[in-house]
C-alpha positions as CSV (number, residue, x, y, z in Angstrom):
1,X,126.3,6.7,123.5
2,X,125.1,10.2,123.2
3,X,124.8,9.9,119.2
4,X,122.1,6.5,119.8
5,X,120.3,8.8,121.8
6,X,117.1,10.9,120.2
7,X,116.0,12.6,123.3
8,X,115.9,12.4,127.4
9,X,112.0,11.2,127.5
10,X,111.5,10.9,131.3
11,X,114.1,12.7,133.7
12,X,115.6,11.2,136.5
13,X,113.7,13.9,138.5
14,X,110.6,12.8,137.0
15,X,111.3,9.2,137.4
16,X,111.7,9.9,141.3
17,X,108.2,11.6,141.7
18,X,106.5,9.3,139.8
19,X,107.8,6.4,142.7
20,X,106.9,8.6,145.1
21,X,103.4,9.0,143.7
22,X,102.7,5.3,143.0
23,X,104.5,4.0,146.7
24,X,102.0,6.2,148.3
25,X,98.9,4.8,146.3
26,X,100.0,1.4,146.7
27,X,100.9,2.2,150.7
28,X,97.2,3.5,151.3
29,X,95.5,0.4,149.0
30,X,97.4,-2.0,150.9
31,X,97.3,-0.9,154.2
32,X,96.8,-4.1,156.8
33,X,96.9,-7.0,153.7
34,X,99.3,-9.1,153.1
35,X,100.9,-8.1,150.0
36,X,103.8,-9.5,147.4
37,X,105.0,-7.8,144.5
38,X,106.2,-10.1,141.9
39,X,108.8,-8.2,139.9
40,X,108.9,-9.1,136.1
41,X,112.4,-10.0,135.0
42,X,114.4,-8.4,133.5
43,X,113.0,-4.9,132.8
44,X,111.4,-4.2,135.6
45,X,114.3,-4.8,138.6
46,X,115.1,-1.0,138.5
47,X,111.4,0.1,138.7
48,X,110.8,-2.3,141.7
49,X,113.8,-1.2,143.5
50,X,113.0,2.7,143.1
51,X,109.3,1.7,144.1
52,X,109.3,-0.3,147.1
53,X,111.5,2.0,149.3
54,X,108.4,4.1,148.8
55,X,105.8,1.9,150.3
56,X,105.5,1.9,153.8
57,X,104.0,-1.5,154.5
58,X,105.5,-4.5,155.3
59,X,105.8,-6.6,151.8
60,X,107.2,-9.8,150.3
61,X,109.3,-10.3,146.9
62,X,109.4,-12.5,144.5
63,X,110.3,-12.4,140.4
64,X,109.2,-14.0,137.3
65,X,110.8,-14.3,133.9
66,X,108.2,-14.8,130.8
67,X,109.7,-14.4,127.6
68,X,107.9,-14.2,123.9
69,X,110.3,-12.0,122.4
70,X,114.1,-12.3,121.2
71,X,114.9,-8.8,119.8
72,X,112.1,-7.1,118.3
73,X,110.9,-10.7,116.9
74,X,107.8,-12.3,118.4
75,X,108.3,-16.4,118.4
76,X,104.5,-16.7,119.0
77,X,105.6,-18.7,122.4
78,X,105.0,-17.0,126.0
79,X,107.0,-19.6,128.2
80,X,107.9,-19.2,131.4
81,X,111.9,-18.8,132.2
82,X,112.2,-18.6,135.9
83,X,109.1,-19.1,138.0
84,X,107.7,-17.9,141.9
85,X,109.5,-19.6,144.4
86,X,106.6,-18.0,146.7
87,X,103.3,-19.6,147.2
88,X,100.9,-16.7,146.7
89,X,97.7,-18.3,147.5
90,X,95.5,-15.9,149.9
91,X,98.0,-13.2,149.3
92,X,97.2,-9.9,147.7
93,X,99.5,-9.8,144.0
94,X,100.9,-6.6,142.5
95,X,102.3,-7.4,139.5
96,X,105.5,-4.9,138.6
97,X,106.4,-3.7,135.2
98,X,108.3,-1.5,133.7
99,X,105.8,-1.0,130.4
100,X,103.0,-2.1,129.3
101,X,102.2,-2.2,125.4
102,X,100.2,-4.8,123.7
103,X,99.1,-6.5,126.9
104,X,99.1,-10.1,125.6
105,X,102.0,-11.5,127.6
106,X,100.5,-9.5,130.8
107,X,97.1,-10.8,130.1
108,X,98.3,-14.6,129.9
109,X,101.0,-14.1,133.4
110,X,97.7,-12.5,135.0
111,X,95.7,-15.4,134.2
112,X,98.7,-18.1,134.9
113,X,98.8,-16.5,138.6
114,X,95.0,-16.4,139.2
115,X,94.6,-20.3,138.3
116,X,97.4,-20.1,142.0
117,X,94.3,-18.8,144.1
118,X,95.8,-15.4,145.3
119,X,93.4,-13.3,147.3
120,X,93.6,-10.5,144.4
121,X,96.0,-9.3,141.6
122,X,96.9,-5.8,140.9
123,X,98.9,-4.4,138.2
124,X,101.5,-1.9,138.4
125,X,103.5,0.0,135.6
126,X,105.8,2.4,135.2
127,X,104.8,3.5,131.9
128,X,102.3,2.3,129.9
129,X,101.4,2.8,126.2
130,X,97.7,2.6,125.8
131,X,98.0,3.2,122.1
132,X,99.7,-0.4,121.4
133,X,97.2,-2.2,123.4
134,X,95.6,-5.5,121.3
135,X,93.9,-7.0,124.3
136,X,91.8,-5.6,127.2
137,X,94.0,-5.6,130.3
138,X,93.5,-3.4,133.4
139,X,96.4,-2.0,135.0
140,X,95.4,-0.4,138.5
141,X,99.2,2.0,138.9
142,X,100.6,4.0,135.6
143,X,103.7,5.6,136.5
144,X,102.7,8.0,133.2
145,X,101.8,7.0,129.2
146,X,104.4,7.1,127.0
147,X,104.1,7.9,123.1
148,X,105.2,5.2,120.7
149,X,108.5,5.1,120.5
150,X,111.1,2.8,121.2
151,X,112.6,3.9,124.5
152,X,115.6,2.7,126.3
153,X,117.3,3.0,130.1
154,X,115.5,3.1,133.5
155,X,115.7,-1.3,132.8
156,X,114.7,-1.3,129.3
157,X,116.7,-2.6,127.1
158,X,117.1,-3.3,123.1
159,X,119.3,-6.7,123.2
160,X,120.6,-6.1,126.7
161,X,122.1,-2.7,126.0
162,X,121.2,0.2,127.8
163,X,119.5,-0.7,130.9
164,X,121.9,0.9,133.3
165,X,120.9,4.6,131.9
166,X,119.4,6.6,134.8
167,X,116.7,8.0,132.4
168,X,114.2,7.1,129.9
169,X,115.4,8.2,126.3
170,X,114.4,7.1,123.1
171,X,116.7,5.2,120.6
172,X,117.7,6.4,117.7
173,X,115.3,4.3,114.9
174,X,118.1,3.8,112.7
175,X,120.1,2.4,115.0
176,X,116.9,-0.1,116.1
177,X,116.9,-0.6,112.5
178,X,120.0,-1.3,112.1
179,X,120.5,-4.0,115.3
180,X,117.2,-5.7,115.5
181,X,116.1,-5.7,111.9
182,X,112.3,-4.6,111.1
183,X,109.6,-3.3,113.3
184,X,107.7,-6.0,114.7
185,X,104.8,-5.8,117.0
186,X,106.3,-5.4,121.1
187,X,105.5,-6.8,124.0
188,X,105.8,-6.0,128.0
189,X,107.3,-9.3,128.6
190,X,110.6,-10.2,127.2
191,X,113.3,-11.8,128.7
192,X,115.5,-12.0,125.8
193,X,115.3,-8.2,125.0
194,X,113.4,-5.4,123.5
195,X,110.9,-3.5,124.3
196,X,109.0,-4.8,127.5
């Protein structure tokens, strides 16, 4: 694997402060509210589990799987694939991602869970690409930006593959090339794989 590999982006090490960091923020925001952080499927599972050992509050879970992307290819289409099995009216949302980019499948999940009358919706991320952005989304936690590259490991994924790596490294482009055809724009959701 070490030949699809450019470069070790964000370090294990890193990775581990940056949880600490955010679990503390969160612990401090959320201190006597009922909170639930809805986990976004399927990049996000390792961020979540890192991050909620590090918040010392009591707190719910629950997971959602919105997918507009198969590959690098947009279908246009944000559809839900698995949906809350937790009524969050009156309860205090923090959305969890693992990256943010273009924000238009963020945007529309924020504004699906606010028509559900929660008592507020916060947005966390574990890395966030402010660069990409085509819409005007506010995300309250940033792990840290990231350049624009395709990355991989820590959850993210190009068609499934390399989620288990304990860091962030980016993929070699020929190799994206190669798999997943031509650059396309990315987004934060995807279920079916790419960049989240």
């Amino acid at each position: 694997m070490d030949a699809e590999i450019t470069k070790i982006l964000v370090s294990k090490e890193e990775i581990a402060e940056m949880c600490s960091r955010l679990g503390k923020e969160i612990t401090e925001d959320y201190r006597g509210k009922q909170v639930i952080l809805i986990c976004v499927l399927k990049g996000a599972f390792v961020f979540l589990a890192d991050l909620i050992r590090e918040i010392d509050l009591p707190c719910e879970v629950d997971f959602m799987s919105v997918s507009s992307y198969s590959g690098k290819h947009s279908t246009g289409v944000v559809k839900i694939i698995k949906d809350l099995d937790t009524n969050i009216t009156g309860k205090h949302v923090l959305i969890v991602e693992d990256i943010v980019d273009s924000g238009l499948t963020l945007k529309h999940l924020r504004d699906l869970l606010d028509t559900r009358n929660p008592a507020s919706i916060r947005i966390c991320t574990a890395f966030d690409k402010p660069d990409r952005r085509k819409v005007e989304i506010f995300v309250d936690y940033i792990g840290m930006e990231i350049p624009d590259e395709f990355i991989v490991g820590y959850g993210l994924d190009l068609d499934q593959r390399y989620r288990n790596l304990p860091e962030v490294a980016v993929l070699n482009p020929e190799l994206t090339n190669a798999e997943a055809g031509p650059e396309v724009e990315k987004d934060e959701v995807s279920e079916l794989g790419g960049q989240e």
